[in-house]
N, C-alpha and C positions, 0 to 999 in steps of 0.2 A: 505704603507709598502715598507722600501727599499727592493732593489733587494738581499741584503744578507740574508736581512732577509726573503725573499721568497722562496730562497733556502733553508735555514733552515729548515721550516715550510717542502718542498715539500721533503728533506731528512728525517723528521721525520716520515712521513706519510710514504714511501716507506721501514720506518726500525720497520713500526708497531707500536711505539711510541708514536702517536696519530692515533686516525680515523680518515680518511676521512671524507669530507663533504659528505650530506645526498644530492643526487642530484636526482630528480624526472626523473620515466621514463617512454618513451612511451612503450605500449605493444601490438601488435598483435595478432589478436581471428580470427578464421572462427564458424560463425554460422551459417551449411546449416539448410533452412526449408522442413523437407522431413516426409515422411508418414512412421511411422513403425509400427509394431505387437507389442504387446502389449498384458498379460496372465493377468487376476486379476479377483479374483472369479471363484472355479470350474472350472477351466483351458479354460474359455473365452477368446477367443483370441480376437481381431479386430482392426485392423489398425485404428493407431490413429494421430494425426498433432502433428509433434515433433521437437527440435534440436538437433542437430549431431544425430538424433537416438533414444537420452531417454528421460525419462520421470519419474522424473522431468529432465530438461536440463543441461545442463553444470554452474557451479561455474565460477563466474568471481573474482579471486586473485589479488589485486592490493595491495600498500600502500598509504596512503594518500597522495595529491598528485601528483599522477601520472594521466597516460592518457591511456585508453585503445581503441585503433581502433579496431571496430566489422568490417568486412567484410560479411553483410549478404545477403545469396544466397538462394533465392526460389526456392526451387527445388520442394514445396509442391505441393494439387490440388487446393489453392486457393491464391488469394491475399492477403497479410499481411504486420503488422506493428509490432513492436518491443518499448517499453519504457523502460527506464533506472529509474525505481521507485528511487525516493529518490533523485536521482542526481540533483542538480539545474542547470547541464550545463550552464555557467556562459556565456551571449552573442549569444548562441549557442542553439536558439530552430530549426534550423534545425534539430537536430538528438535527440529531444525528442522523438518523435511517434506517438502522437495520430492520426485516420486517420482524413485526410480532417480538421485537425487543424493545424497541422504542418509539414504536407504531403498527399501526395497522398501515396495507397497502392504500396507496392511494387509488381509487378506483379510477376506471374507463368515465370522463365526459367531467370528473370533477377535479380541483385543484386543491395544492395545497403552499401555504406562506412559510418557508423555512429561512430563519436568520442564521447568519457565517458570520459566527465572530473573533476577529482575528486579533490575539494578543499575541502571545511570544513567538509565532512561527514567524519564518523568513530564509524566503526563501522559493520553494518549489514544492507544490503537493497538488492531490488531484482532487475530483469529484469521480464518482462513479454507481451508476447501480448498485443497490443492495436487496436484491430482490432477483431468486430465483437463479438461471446464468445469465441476467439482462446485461452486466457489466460487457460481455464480449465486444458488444458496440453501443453502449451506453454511457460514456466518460469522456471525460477532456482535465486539461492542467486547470491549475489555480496557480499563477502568478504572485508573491506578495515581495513587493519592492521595501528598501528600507521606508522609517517614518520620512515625514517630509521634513527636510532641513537636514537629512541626514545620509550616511552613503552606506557602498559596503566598505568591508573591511580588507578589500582588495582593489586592483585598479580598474575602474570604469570599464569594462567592455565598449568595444567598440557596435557590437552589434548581440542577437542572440537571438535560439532559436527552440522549438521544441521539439523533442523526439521523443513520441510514444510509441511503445515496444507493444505488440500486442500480438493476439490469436485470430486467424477467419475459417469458420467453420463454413462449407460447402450446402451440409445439411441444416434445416431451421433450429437455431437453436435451444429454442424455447420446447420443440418435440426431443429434442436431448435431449434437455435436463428432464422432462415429463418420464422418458424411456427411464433414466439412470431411477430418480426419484420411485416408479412401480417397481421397479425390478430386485434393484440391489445391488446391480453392477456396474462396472469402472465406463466412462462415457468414452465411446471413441475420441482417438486422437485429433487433432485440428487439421486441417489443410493445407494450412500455410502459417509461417510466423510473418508478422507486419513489422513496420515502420510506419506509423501515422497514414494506415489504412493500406499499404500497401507491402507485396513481399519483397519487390524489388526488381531489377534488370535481369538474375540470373533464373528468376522463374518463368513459366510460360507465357506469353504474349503482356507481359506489365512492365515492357523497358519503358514504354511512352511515360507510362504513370510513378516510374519510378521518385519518391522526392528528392531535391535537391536542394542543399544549402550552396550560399553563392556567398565566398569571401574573398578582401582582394588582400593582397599580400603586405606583409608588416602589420597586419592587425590582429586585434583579440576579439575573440569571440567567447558567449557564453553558451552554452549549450545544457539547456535543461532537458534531463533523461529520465521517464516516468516507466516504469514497467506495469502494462494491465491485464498482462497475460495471466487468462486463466490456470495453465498450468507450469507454466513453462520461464525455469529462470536462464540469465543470458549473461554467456563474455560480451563485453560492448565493447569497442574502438575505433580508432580512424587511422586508417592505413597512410605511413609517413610522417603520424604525427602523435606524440603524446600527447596525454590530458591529465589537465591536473585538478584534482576536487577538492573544491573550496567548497561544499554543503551537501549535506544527505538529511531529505526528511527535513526539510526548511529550517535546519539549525547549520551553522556554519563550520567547517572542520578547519584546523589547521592543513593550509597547501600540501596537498599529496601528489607526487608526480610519478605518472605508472602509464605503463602503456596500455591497460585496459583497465573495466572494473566489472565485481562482479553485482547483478544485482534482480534481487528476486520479486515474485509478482507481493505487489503494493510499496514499494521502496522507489524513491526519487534521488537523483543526484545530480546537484549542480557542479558542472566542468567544465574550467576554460581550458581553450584552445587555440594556441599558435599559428597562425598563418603564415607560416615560416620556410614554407617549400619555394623554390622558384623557377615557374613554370615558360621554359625556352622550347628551343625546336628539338630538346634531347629529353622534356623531364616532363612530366607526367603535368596536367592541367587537373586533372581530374582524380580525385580519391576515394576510397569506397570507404563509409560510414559502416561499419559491418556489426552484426549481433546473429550470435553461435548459440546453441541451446548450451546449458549447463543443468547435468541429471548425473546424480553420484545412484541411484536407486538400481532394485534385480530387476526390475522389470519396463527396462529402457523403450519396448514396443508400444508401452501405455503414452509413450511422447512425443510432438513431433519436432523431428531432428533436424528440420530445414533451415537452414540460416538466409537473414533477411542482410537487406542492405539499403540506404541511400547514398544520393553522393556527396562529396564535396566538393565544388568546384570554383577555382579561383578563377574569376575575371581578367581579363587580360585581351589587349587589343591586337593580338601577332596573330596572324592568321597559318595557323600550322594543325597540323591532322592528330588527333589526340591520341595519345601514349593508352595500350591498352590498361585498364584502368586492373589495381592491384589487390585485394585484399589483405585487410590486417592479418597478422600472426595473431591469433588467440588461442587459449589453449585449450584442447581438444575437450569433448564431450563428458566424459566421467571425471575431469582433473581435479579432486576434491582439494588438494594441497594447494593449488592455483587458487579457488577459491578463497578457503580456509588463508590463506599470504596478503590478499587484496583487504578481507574485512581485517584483518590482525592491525592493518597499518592506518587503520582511522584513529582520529584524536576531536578533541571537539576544541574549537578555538581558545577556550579558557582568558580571556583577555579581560580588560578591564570594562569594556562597552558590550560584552560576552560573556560572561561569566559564568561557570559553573558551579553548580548546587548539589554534588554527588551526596544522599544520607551517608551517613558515617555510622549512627548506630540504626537497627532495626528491629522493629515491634514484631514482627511477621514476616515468621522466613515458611517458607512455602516450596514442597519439591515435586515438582509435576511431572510424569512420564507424559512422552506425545506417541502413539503405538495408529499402526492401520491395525482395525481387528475384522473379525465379522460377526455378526449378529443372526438369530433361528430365523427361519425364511418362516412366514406365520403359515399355518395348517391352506392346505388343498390350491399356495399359489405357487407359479414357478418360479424362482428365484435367479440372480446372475453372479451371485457371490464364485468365490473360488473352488468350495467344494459343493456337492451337491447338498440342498439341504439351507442354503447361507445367504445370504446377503453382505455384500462388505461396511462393515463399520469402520468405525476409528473414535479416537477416545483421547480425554486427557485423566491422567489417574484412573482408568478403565471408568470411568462416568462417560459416555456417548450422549452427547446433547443431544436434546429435537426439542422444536418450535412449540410451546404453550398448546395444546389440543382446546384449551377452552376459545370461547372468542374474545379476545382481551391479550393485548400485549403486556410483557412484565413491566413496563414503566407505569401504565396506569394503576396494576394490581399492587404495586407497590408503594404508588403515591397514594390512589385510594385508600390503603392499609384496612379494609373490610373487605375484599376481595379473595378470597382463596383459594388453594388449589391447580396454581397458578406455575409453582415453582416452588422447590423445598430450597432452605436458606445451609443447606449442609454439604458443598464443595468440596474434597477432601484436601487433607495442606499433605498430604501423603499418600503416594498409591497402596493400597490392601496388602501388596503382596512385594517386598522383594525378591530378586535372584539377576541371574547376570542376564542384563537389560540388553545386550551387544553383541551376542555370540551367535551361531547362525541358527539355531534352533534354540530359542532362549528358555522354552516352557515345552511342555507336552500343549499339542495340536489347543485341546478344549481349553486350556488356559486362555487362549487368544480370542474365545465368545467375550462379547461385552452387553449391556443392557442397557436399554434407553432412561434417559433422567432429564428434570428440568432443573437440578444442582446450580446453586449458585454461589458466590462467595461474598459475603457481608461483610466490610470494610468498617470500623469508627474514622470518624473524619481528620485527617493529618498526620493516620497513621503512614509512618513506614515502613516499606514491603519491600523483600528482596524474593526474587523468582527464582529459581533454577530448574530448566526446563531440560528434559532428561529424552534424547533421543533413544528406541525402542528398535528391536528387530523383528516385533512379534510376528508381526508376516509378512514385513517389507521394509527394511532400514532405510529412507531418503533423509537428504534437507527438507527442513520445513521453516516456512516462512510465517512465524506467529505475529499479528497483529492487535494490538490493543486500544479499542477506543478510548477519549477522554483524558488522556494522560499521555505525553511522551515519557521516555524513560532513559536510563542511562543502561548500555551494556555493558558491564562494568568486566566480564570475561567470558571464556569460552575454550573449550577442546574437545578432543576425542576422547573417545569410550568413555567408562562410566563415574562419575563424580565423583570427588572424592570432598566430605566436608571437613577435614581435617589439613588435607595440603594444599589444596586448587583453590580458596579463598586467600592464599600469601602471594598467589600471584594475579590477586585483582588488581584494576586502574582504577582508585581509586580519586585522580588528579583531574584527567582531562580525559575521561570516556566519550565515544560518539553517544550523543543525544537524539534517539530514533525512536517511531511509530511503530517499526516494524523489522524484528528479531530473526535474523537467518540462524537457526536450530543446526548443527552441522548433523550429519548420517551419523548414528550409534556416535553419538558425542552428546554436548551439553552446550547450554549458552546461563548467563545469568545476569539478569536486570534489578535495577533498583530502581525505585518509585517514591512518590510522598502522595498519597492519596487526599488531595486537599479542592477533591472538583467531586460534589456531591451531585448524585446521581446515579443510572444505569448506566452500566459500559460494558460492551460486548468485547469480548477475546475469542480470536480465531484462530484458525489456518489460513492463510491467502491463497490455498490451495481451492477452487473450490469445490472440487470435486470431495477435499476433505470436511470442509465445513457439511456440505449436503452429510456425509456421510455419519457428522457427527463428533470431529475435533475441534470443541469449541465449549466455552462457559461465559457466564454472564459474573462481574463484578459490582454491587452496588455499594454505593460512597455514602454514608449516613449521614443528615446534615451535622453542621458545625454553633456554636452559637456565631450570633451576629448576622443582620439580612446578607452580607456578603459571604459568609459560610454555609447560605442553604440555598437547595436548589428553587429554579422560578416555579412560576406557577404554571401551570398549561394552557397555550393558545386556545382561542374559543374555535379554530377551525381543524381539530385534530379529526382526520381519517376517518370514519367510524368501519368498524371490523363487521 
């Protein structure tokens, strides 16, 4: 460009004539970790573990992107870690989170600098605790709007809001997870399921506190839907109204119009909603935002069953006595098919400002059982496993994770590369054993022992990988909801019972798959994802169960670098944790 013409360009922009380029910005956050009070139910008070204060935490607003620095200071009673759900941090698993995966805890009195950096999501994801059960009341959304200069790929909402689905435990729950952690057995059930901190109008003394969104009629609204529940996935809807989702997991879907969805702990979904009702002296001003537990599993007692609520209510100047207020129809508690109906009918936008990347051929196919098991109660303690003698485990490919015993997370040990002992690099791409994975006694009893490992799985850089993750009945068939840092991925299919790799790959989508963080596994079924491993690093895969993760349904994936500085991961911050 000549220089006249650069001036031109730089005169037009200052005369408003054109916009400006869209230039990305960094952004500054303080998240202290501090203890506050805390009223829900019949005016219970009890300090809780929080940031800046609330509960749920603070909203992180960025554009896509951009870069946001956390500055996080523990001021709490305990040590803790922070994850940026959804974010792939690109190079950058220093400030993912997980403990003793990709750090040590942060301690009591000291802080730590973590960068969020945000390239392809858009959309709706969270933060939350990775450490311990701190997540119960440790989390808030992450906001990411499109670039600047640019829109969604739908009509402007008129307004939007957040709804985070969550668990409140009665008892502290940091002596829960201590209890579940000594013993070996299943953590009592929750008290109450929430809506951004609360159960709702139909529980005891929390109509006052109940939340409400406020829309007025003929408009659109967006409604972002975060699930943080520890155990517990949920029908969601709004009573009188469909919703329709345009994003799950800050990637965009093709318009789905349904009258609920389903959606399990660590999974977001963006939904607009019609304000299409109209409220006279005969019709309802008010509608109940509702979320039902959803548990396909034998042992429904390990859950809590109570359905939460907010409301809706439209604005309106008539002064008339409200309609008592209705509940949505969703479908009942075990309704695997309801389910199993709702994810079937996602698609990912596939557009030309969207576009999809599904691999077509794959270096690494990989077949993982996901089983609860349990593991020997060790010599002279008491145990809370199932049978005497046990502790409950759980496993992927009968490998049961646990945390590095040395003091050193596996991202040092691995960056360091003199470090050992740390973690064996032999993950298996196969379980040991098959047999029928679905039936209700799949194995004799001892088959169902599993062993502890720090297994991982070694990636070369850009390879591609397809998953199929193999639901198990070893001693308890559920959904499970698997999460994977560093990478989203395509779901490229899914069904019941047990896989077949000769038929059930002719009916992948391979076109326009939802593009998601996090894999709902259906009960004694199969789900399977596809990836391009090209973000070098440590990356944890879970369960978002996390009663499962504690127990041990979990592995670590590291990404080896690539050539080229933008194929290898950074270097490490000078203010890492020390362990």
């Amino acid at each position: 460009m000549g220089l006249s013409l650069v001036r031109l360009v730089a005169f037009l922009i200052l005369c408003g004539f054109i916009a400006s380029p869209a230039f990305a910005e960094t952004l500054y956050r303080t998240f202290v970790i501090q203890e506050a009070p805390y009223t829900r139910l019949c005016n219970n008070t009890k300090n809780i573990l929080t940031v800046n204060g609330s509960y749920p935490g603070p909203t992180l607003y960025a554009h896509k992107g951009d870069t946001i620095i956390v500055n996080v200071i523990n001021n709490g009673n305990k040590n803790i870690t922070l994850h940026w759900h959804g974010i792939d941090q690109p190079r950058d698993p220093w400030s993912d989170g997980p403990e003793y995966i990709t750090q040590c805890p942060i301690q009591v009195g000291a802080n730590y600098t973590q960068r969020v950096t945000i390239t392809e999501e858009e959309g709706t994801v969270w933060w939350h605790a990775h450490s311990d059960f701190d997540r119960t009341t440790v989390h808030g959304a992450i906001v990411i709007y499109p670039k600047l200069n640019t829109t969604y790929p739908f009509a402007k909402p008129d307004g939007e809001f957040i709804l985070i689905l969550g668990e409140w435990w009665n008892e502290d729950i940091t002596q829960v997870y201590e209890d579940a952690a000594q013993k070996g057995g299943d953590p009592p059930r929750s008290d109450a399921n929430t809506i951004n901190g609360q159960p709702g109008s139909m529980a005891p003394c929390s109509a006052n506190d109940t939340f409400k969104v406020q829309v007025e009629q003929g408009k659109r609204y967006l409604l972002r839907v975060i699930n943080s529940a520890m155990s517990n996935e949920f029908f969601f809807g709004v009573a009188g109204h469909n919703v329709t989702v345009v994003g799950s997991d800050a990637s965009y879907t093709k318009p789905y119009v349904n009258e609920y969805i389903m959606i399990t702990p660590g999974q977001t979904y963006d939904l607009l909603i019609e304000a299409n009702q109209f409220p006279n002296s005969s019709a309802a001003s008010q509608y109940y935002i509702y979320a039902t537990p959803f548990f396909d599993g034998t042992t429904s007692l390990s859950r809590d069953a109570n359905a939460t609520m907010a409301i809706l209510e439209y604005k309106t100047n008539d002064t008339m006595p409200l309609v008592d207020l209705i509940p949505p129809s969703l479908p009942d508690f075990f309704n695997s098919t309801a389910a199993a109906a709702f994810t079937a009918g996602l698609r990912s936008l596939a557009s030309s400002d969207h576009p999809v990347n599904v691999p077509q051929t794959i270096d690494e196919h990989m077949f993982i059982t996901v089983s609860v098991n349990v593991v020997e109660c060790p010599n002279n303690e008491t145990c809370g496993g199932p049978v005497t003698g046990t502790r409950f485990g759980a496993s992927l490919n009968n490998a049961s994770f646990q945390n590095p015993v040395a003091l050193v997370d596996i991202l040092d040990a691995y960056y360091s590369s003199n470090i050992t002992g740390v973690y064996t690099p032999d993950f298996p791409d196969q379980p040991p054993v098959f047999f029928n994975f679905t039936e209700d006694f799949p194995y004799p009893f001892n088959g169902t022992f599993t062993s502890k490992s720090t297994k991982v799985k070694v990636l070369e850089y850009n390879t591609t990988v397809e998953i199929v993750f193999q639901g198990t009945n070893m001693l308890t068939g559920e959904n499970h909801p698997i999460h994977l840092h560093g990478q989203s991925f395509y779901v490229v299919g899914s069904g019941f019972g047990i896989y077949d790799n000769t038929t059930d790959p002719l009916s992948y989508n391979l076109v326009d798959p939802p593009f998601k963080n996090t894999v709902s596994v259906p009960k004694n079924g199969w789900a399977a994802i596809r990836f391009r491993a090209a973000n070098p690093g440590v990356w944890f895969m879970h369960c978002h169960y996390d009663r499962h993760t504690l127990w041990g349904m979990d592995t670590v994936f590291i990404t080896k670098n690539g050539n080229g500085t933008n194929a290898q991961m950074m270097a490490p911050p000078s203010n890492r944790p020390p362990c």
